[in-house]
C-alpha positions in Angstrom: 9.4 -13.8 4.9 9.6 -12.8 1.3 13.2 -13.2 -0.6 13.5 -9.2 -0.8 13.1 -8.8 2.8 15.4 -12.0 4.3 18.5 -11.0 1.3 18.6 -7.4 2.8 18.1 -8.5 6.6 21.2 -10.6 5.7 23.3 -8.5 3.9 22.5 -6.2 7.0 23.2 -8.4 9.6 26.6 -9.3 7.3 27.5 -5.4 6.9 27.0 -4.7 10.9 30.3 -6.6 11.3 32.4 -4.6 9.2 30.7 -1.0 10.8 30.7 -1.8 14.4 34.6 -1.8 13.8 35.5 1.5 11.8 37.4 3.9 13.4 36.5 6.9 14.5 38.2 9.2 11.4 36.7 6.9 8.6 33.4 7.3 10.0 33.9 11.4 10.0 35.4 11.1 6.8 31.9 9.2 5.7 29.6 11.9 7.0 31.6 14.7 5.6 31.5 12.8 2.5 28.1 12.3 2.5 27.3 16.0 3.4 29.2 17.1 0.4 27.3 14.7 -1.7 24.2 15.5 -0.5 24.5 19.4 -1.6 26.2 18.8 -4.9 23.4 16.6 -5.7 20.8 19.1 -4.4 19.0 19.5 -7.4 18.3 15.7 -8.0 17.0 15.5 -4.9 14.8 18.2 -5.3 13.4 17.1 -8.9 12.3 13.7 -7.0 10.9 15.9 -4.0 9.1 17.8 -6.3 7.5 14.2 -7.6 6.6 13.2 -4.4 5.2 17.0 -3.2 2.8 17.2 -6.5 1.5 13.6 -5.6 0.9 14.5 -1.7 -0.9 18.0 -3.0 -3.1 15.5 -5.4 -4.1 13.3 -3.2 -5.6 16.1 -0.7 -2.4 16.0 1.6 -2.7 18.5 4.5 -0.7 21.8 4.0 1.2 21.0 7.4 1.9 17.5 6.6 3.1 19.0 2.7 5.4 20.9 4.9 7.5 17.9 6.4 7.1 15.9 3.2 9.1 19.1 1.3 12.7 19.5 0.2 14.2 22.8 0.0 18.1 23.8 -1.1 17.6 25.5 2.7 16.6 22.3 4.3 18.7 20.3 2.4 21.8 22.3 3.3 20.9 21.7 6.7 20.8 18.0 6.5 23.9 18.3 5.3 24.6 20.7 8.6 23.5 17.6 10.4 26.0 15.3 9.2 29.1 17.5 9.8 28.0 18.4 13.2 27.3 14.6 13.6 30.9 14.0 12.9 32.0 16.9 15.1 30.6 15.1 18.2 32.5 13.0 20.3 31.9 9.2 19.8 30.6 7.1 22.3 31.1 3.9 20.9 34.9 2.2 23.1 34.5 4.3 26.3 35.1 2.4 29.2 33.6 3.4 32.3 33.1 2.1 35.9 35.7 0.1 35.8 35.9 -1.4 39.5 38.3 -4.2 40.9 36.2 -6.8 43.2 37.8 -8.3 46.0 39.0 -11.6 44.1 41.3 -9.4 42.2 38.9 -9.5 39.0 38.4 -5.7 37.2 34.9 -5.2 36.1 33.5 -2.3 33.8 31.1 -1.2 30.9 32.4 -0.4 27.7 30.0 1.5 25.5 28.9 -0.3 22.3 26.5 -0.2 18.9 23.0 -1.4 19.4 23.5 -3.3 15.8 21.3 -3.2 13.2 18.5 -0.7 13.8 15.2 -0.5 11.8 13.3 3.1 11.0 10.0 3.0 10.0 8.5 6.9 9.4 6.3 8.8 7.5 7.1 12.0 4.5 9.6 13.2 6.5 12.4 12.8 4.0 15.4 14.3 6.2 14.6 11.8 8.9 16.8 9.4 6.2 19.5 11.8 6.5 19.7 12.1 9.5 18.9 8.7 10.4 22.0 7.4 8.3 24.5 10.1 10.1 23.8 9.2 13.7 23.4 5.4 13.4 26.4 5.6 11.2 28.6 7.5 14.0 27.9 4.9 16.8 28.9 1.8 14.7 25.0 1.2 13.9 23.6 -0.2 10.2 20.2 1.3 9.0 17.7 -0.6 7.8 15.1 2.3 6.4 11.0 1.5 5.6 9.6 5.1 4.2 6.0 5.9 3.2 4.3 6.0 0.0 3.8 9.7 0.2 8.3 9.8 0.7 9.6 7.0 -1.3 10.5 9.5 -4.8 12.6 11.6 -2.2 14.4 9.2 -0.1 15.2 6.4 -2.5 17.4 9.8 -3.7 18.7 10.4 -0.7 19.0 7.2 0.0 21.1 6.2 -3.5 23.4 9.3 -2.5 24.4 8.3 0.6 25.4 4.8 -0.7 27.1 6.2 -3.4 30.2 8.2 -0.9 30.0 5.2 1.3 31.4 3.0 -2.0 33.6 6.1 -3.1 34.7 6.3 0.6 35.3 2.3 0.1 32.7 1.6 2.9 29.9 -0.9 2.3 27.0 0.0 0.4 24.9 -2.3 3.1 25.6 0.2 6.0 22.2 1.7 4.8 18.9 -0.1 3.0 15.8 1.7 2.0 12.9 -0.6 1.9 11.2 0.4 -1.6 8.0 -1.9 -1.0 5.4 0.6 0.8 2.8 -1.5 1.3 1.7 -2.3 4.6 1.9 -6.0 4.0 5.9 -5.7 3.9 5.7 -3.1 6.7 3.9 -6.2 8.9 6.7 -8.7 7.7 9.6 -6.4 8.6 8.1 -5.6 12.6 8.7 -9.9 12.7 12.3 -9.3 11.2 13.8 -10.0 14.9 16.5 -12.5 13.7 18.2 -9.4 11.7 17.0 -6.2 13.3 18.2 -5.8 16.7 15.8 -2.1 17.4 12.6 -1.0 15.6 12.1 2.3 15.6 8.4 4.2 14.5 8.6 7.8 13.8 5.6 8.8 12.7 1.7 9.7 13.7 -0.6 8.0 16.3 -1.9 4.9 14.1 1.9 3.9 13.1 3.7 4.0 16.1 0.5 2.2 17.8 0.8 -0.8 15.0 4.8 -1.0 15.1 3.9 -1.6 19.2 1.4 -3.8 19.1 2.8 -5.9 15.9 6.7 -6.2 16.2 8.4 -8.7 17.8 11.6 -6.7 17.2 12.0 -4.4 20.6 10.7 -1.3 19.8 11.9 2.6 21.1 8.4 4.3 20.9 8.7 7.8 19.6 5.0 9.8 20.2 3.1 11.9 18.8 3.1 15.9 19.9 0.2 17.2 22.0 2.0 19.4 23.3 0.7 22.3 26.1 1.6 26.0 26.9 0.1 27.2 30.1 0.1 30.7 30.9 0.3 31.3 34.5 -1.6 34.3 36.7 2.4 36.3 36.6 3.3 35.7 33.1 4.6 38.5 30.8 2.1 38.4 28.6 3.8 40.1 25.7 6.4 37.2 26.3 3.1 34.2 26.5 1.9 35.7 23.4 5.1 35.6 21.1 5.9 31.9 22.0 2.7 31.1 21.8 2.5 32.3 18.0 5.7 31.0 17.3 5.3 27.1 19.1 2.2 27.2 17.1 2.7 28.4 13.6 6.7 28.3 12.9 6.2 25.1 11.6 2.3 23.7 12.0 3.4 20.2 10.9 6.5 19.0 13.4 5.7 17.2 16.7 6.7 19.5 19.1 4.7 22.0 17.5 2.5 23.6 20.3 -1.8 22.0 19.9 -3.4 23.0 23.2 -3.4 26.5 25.5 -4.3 26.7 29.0 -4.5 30.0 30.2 -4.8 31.0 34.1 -8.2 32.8 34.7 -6.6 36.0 36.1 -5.8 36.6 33.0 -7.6 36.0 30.7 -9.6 38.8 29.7 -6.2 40.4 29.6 -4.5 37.9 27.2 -6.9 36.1 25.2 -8.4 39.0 23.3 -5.1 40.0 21.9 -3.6 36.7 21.3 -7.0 35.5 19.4 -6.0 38.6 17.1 -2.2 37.6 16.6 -3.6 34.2 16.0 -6.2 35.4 13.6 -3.4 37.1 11.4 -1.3 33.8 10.9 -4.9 31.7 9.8 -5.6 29.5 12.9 -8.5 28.2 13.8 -9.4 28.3 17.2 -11.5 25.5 19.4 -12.4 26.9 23.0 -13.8 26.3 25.9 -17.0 28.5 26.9 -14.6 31.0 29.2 -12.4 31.6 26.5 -14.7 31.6 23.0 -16.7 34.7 25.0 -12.8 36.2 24.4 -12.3 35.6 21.1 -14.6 36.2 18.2 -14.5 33.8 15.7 -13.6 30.8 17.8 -15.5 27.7 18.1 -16.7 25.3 21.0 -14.1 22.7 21.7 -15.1 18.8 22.1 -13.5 16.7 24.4 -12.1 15.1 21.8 -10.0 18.2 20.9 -8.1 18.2 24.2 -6.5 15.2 22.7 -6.1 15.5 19.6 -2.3 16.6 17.9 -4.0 18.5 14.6 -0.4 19.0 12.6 -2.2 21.8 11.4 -3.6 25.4 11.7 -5.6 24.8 15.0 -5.3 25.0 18.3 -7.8 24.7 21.3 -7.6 27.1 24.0 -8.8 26.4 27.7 -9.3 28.6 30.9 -8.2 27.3 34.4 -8.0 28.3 38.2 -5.2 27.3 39.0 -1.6 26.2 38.2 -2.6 22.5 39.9 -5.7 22.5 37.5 -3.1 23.0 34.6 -1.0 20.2 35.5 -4.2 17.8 36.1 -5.2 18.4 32.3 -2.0 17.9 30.5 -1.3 14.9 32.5 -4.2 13.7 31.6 -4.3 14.5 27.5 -0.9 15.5 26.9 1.4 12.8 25.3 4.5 13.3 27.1 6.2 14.7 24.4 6.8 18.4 25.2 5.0 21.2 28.0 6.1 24.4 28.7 4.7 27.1 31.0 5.5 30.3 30.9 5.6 32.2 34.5 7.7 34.7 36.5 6.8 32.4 39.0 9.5 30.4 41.1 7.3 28.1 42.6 4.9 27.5 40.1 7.7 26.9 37.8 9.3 24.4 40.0 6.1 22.5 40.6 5.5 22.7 36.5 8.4 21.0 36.3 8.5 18.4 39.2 4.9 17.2 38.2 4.4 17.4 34.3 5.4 14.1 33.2 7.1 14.6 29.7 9.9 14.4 27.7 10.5 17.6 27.8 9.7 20.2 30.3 9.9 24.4 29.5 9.6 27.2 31.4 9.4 30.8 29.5 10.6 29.2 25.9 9.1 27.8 22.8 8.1 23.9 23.1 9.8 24.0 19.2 13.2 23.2 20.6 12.9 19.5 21.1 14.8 18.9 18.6 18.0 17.1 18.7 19.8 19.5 16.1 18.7 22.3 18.8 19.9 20.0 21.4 23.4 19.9 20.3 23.3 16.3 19.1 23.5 17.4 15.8 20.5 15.3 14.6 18.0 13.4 16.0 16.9 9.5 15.5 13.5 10.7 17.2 12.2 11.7 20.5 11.5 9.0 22.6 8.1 9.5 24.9 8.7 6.0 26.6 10.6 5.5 30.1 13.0 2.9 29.0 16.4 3.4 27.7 15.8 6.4 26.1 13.6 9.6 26.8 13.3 12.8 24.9 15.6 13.8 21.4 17.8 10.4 20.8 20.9 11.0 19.8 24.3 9.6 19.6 24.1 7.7 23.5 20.2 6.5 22.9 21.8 4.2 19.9 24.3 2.4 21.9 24.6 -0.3 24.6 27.1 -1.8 26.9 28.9 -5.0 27.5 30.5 -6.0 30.8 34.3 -6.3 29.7 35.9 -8.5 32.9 39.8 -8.6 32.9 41.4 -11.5 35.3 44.5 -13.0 36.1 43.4 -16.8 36.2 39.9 -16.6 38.5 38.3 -19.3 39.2 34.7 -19.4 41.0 34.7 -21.6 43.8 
């Protein structure tokens, strides 16, 4: 392990003491601090953005993926929205619960608790630092944080600012790290960092959460990718199906739960797909369809199986007829990446069966799948959303970045 790496695992490990014990007001009166920070020193956050966004645009960077990698005073007011709603939430870390009194007299009970030291590696999404920092901070957690290339301008600012109110708020510095070696050589020794990270944590695209899995020896939360599906069922309002669709889709083409794939039920089609292909048309998206549904909409292209898998993070989307709601619950079980479905339906049973049988994160019925978020959640921010089955599933916020300890009280037991 190089120097750089084992000096800040230590001076993590060393910092996680004095964290896991703050109190619940100096940790508010961190985030609140940092919010401030963050918006009075907007504009030097945006002059390293603006480094980082001209370097992504140079280097042929996809306009969706130029959209997460971008700072605005808008978005960074609401990173800053994050942190106070952050320290608005109750905190986890001390409650007590099940607390049951066995028959040799002995009370036994879980008292919640911070996971440690918990390492981020993620792509250009600079707010994920923000955001990162607030909700590890709240539950008694240090940060260690390992950007990308395309990112490292913008959160090395964020990053400086957030460790400049912990000082002024006479908190260590250590509470938060930012990695500042990109390459993936350091990436590879950081996975093996098990002796100081207690959690890895990939946020990212398909390639980087698959090496963070298959490379770390630290335990990892795996956070997916976003294929995400919108069925529209035989009895759905179509006006309804056609304004989610449009917004899942194009609100934001870059995000994860941004909507990639369309089944629509064969009743309908010839009603819906002509008029949503136009709607789609306006807002620039390119369509890949199945034979059914490219006879529906002019300018659209045969899909590949290859495009029932794929998450584009971009303006595309591939469109497929089917007979039935059962035939729409085979395919996205079968491509989908548990991440977010939705189906929209005035159907009662349908819905119910949609939702019983879709295995996801996050199942919808008659809404957007762009509100798996934790923000729109009400955790305030988010950490990630988990698409594994273990100890977290879905938006992780404050209660996926904790544990529990058995706390035993007695009054001289002995085991015999």
């Amino acid at each position: 392990m190089n120097e750089m790496l084992k000096g800040l695992g230590e001076r993590a490990r060393e910092a996680e003491v004095s964290v896991r014990n703050l109190s619940t007001d100096k940790k508010n009166q961190v985030l609140l601090a940092v919010a401030d920070k963050l918006v009075a020193q907007g504009d030097a956050l945006l002059k390293a953005n603006a480094i980082d966004v001209e370097n992504g645009k140079a280097n042929g960077m996809p306009s969706g993926l130029v959209d997460r990698l971008l700072l605005t005073k808008e978005r960074i007011s609401g990173m800053a929205e994050g942190l106070v709603q952050i320290a608005a939430l109750e905190d986890p870390i001390g409650e007590v619960t099940g607390m049951k009194k066995r028959p040799n007299g002995l009370l036994i009970g879980q008292k919640r608790v911070p996971l440690g030291v918990i390492g981020i590696i993620y792509e250009a999404r600079p707010n994920v630092t923000a955001d990162a920092f607030g909700l590890c901070f709240k539950t008694g957690n240090v940060v260690i944080l390992k950007g990308g290339s395309d990112a490292i301008h913008s959160n090395e600012a964020i990053v400086n600012c957030i460790r400049e109110a912990l000082k002024e708020c006479g908190v260590t510095e250590d509470a938060i790290s930012l990695i500042s070696d990109t390459s993936r050589e350091t990436a590879a020794e950081f996975m093996k960092m098990n002796q100081y990270v207690d959690v890895l944590i990939p946020r990212g695209g398909k390639g980087l959460i698959k090496a963070v899995v298959e490379q770390s020896t630290i335990p990892v939360i795996e956070t997916g990718t976003g294929n995400c599906h919108i069925y529209v069922d035989e009895t759905a309002d179509l006006s309804m199906a056609a304004d989610i669709v449009i917004n899942a889709k194009t609100q934001r083409v870059g995000v994860c739960n941004a909507c990639e794939s369309l089944l629509v039920h064969e009743k309908v089609k010839d009603a819906f797909l002509p008029v949503l292909g136009e709607r789609l048309k306006e807002k620039h998206v390119e369509i890949r369809a199945d034979k059914e549904a490219a006879a529906l909409i002019p300018d659209a292209v045969l899909a590949t199986e290859e495009d029932w898998g794929r998450e584009y993070l971009d303006y595309i989307i591939s469109i497929k007829v089917v007979g039935s709601v059962e035939e729409a619950i085979a395919h996205i079980n079968r491509y989908n990446t548990k991440h977010s479905e939705a189906i929209i339906t005035n159907s009662y049973v349908n819905a119910q069966k949609f939702l019983d049988e879709v295995d996801a994160a996050a199942v919808y019925v008659n809404a957007s799948t762009r509100f798996t978020d934790g923000f729109e959640f009400g955790y305030g921010a988010e950490i990630g959303i988990s698409t594994q089955k273990l100890h977290a599933r879905g938006p992780m916020g404050l209660l996926a970045l904790t544990t529990t300890k058995y706390i035993i009280y007695g009054s001289g037991q002995i085991r015999p």
